[in-house]
C-alpha positions as CSV (number, residue, x, y, z in Angstrom):
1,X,99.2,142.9,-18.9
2,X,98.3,146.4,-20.0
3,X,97.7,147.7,-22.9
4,X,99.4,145.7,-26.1
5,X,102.8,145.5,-27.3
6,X,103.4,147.5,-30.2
7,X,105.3,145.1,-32.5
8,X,105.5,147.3,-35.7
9,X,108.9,148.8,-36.5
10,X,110.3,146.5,-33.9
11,X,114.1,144.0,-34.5
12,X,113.3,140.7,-33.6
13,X,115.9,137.9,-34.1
14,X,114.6,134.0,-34.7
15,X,116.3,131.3,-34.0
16,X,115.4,127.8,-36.1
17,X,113.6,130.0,-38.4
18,X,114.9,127.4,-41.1
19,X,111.0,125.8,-41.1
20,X,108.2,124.9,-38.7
21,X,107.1,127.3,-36.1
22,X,110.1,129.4,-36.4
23,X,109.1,130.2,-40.3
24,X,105.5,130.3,-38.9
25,X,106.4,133.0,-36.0
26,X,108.6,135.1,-38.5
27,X,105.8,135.2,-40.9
28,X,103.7,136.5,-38.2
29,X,105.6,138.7,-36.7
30,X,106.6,140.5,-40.4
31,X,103.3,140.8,-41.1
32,X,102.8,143.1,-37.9
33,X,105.8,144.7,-39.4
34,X,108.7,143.7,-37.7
35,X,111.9,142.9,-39.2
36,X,114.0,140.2,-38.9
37,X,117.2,138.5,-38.0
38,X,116.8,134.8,-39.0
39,X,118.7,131.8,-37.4
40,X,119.2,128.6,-38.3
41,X,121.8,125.7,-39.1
42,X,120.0,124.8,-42.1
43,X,121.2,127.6,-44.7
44,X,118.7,126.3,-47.5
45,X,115.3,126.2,-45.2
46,X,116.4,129.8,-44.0
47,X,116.7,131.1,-47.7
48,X,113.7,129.4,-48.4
49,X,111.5,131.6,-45.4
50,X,113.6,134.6,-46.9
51,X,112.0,134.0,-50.1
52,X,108.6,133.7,-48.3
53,X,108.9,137.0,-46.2
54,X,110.1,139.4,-50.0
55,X,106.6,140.6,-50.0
56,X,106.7,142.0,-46.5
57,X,108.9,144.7,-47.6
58,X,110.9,144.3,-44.2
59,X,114.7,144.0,-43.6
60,X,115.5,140.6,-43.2
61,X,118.9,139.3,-42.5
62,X,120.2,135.3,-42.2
63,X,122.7,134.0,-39.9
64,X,123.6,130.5,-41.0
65,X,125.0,129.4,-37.2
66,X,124.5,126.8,-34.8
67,X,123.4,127.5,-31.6
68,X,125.2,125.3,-29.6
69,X,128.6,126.9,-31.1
70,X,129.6,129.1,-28.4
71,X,131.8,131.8,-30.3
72,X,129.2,132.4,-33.4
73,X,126.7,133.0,-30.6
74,X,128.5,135.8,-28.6
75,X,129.1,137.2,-32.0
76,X,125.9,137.6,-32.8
77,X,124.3,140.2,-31.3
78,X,126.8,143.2,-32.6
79,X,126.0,141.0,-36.4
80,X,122.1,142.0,-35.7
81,X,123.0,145.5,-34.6
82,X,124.9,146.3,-37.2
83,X,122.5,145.1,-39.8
84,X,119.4,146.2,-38.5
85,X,119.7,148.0,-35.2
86,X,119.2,147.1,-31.5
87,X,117.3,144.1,-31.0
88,X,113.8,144.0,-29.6
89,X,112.5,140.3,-29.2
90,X,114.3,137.8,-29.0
91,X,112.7,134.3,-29.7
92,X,114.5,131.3,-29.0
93,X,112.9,128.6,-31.1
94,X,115.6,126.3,-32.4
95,X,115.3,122.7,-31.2
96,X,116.2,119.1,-31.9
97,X,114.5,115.3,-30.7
98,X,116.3,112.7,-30.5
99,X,114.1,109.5,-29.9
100,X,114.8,106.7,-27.1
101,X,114.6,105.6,-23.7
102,X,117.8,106.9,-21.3
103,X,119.3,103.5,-21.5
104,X,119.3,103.5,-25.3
105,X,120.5,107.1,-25.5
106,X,124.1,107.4,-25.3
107,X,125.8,109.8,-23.2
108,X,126.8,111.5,-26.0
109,X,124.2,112.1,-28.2
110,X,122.3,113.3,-24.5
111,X,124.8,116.0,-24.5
112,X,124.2,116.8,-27.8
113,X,120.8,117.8,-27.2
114,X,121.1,119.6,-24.3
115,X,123.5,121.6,-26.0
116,X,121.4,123.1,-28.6
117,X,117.3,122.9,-26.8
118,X,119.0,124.0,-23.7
119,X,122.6,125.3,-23.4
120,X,121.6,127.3,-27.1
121,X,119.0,128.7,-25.5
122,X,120.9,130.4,-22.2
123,X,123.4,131.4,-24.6
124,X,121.4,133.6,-27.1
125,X,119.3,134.7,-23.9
126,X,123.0,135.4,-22.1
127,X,124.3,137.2,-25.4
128,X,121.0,139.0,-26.2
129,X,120.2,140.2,-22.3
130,X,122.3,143.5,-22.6
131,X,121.2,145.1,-25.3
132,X,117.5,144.1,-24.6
133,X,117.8,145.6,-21.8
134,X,118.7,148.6,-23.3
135,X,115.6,148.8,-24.9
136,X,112.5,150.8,-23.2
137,X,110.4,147.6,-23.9
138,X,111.6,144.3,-25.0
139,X,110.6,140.5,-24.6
140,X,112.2,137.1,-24.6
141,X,110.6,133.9,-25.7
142,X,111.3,130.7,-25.3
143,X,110.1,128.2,-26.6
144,X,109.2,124.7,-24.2
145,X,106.9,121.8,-25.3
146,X,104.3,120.0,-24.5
147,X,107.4,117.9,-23.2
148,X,108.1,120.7,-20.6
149,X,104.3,119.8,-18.8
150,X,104.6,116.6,-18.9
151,X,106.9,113.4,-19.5
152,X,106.6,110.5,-21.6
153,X,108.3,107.2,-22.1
154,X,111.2,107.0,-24.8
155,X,111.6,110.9,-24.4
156,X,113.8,111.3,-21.5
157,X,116.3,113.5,-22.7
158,X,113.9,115.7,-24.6
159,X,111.7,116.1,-21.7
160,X,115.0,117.0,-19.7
161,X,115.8,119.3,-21.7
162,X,112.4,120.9,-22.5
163,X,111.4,120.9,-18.5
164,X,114.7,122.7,-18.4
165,X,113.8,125.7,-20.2
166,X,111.0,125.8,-18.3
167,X,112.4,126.0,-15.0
168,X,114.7,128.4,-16.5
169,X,112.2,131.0,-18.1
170,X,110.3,131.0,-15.5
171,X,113.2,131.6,-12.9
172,X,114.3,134.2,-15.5
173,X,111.1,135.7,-16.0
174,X,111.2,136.4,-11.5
175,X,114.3,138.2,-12.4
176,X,113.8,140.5,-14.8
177,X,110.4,141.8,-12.8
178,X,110.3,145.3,-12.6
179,X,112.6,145.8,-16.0
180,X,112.1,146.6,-19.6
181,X,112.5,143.1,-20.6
182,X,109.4,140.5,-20.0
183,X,109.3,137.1,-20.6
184,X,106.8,135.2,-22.5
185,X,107.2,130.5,-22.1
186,X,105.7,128.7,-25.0
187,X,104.5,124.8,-24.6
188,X,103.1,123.9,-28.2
189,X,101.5,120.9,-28.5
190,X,101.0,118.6,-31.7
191,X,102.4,121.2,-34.1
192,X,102.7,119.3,-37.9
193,X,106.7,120.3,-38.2
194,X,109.3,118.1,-39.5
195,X,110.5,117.4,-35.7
196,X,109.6,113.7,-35.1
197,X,111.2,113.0,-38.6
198,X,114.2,114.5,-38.2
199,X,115.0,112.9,-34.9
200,X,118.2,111.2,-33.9
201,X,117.6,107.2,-33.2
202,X,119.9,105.5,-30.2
203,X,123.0,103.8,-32.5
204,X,121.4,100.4,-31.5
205,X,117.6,101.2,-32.3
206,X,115.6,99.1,-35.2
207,X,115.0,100.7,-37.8
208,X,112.0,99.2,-38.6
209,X,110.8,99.9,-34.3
210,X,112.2,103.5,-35.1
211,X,109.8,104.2,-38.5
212,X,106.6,103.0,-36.4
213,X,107.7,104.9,-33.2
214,X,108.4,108.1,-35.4
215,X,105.0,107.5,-37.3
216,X,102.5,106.7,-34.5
217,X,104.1,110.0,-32.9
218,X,103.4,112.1,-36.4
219,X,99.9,111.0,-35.9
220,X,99.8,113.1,-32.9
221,X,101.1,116.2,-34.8
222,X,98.0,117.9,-36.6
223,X,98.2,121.7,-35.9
224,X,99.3,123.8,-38.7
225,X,102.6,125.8,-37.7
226,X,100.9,128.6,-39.2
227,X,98.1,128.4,-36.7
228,X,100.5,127.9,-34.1
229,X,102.8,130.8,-35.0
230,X,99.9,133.4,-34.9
231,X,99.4,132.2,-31.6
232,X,102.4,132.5,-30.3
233,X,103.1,135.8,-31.6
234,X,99.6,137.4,-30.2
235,X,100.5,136.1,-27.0
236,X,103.7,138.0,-27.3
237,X,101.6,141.4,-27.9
238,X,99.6,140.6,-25.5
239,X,102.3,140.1,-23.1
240,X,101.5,137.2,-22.2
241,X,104.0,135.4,-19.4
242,X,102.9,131.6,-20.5
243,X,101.1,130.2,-23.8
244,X,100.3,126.7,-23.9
245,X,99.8,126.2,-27.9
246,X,96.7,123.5,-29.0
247,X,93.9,122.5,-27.0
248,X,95.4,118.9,-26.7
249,X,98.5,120.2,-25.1
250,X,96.0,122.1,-22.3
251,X,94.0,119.0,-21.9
252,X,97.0,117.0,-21.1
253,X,98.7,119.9,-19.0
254,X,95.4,119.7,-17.0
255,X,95.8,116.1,-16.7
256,X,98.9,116.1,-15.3
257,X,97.9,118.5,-12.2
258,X,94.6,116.1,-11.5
259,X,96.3,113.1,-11.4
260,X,100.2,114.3,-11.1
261,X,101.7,110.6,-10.7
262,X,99.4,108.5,-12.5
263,X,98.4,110.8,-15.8
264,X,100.4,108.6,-18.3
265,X,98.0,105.4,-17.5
266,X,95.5,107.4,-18.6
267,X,97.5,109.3,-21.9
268,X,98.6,105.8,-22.9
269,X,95.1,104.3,-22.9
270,X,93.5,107.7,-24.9
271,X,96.9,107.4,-27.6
């Protein structure tokens, strides 16, 4: 991996910046003085981490857009360049859970997941590749799960979705060898975000099984997205080409190569 990557002075653009470990990651990486172009659907949580980062005396610039709307995306990287100037990281963050087994989970509202955890996240990579490349040294990172190492019951289209980008970082990651632009695959583990409550529930689910399920799973989320952001963003000067976040998500991604078929038996009875 070489020496580290330099992030000060560098234009690094966010995506679900809004809260969680996108606010945590931005924080980090303005205190190493980068500056910023912040993502997110949720207009309020964005100007709320604006309001966070006005001591870092760093240019900061929102884009209130959904990633899963194709146009606002393309757009968006001559937006960042004009504002603050050729972008240098690119992180894609932004995510969304939706809670139920595959026969609960509509076609629809499967689609509507993929679109933002995965189709988002080729887009902005797709939109952002050119001018990264551009760059003499620049970085994408994506953000997986826990999700993307292993499966679990009631998750299937968020583990689709998550073992997606996986599968495509890593792909991606192959074919950019030899250029300017490295790529860096994040699998947090329990990190204490918002995620599990904001979930979508299957248009048939109790709401009463729905509170427990999304409960018992908040339970599971204890890490500080602060704590997980720093990581995250040393492995990114570090070069790093995978960070698995939390030492419960690299006990269970150990797990899973022992005992490949059979590791859920033995989550289910620990949980």
């Amino acid at each position: 991996m070489g020496r580290p990557m330099d992030l000060q002075n560098r234009i690094a653009v966010v995506t679900g910046a809004g809260g969680g470990i996108g606010r945590a990651i931005a924080e980090s990486l303005a205190r190493r003085g980068c500056s910023l172009a912040l993502v997110d659907i949720d207009a309020a949580g964005l100007a709320q981490t604006r309001d966070l980062l006005a001591t870092s005396k760093r240019a900061i610039s929102l884009y209130h857009l959904d990633v899963a709307d194709r146009d606002a995306v393309a757009a968006l990287p001559r937006a960042v360049t004009q504002a603050l100037g050729p972008p240098d990281l690119l992180v894609n963050n932004a995510g969304v859970a939706l809670a139920g087994t595959f026969e609960q989970v509509s076609e629809e509202q499967f689609d509507w997941l993929f679109e933002i955890n995965f189709h988002g996240l080729v887009r902005m990579t797709r939109a952002f590749l050119p001018p990264l490349r551009a760059r003499p040294e620049a970085r994408i990172v994506n953000i997986s799960s826990l999700f993307g190492l292993i499966a679990a019951p009631g998750q299937a289209a968020y583990c689709a979705s998550k073992f997606a980008v996986r599968g495509f970082s890593e792909a991606l990651r192959l074919e950019l060898a030899g250029t300017s632009v490295g790529v860096t695959l994040v699998h947090p583990g329990g990190v204490a975000t918002s995620i599990a409550r904001n979930a979508r529930l299957p248009k048939n689910a109790s709401p009463e099984q729905a509170a427990q399920e999304i409960a018992d799973f908040e339970k599971l989320l204890k890490m500080p997205p602060e704590k997980a952001g720093e990581i995250i963003v040393a492995a990114i000067e570090m070069r790093c080409p995978r960070v698995i976040v939390g030492s419960d998500a690299k006990l269970l991604a150990l797990l899973e190569r022992l005992a490949p078929v059979s590791y859920w038996k033995i989550v289910s009875r620990l949980i």
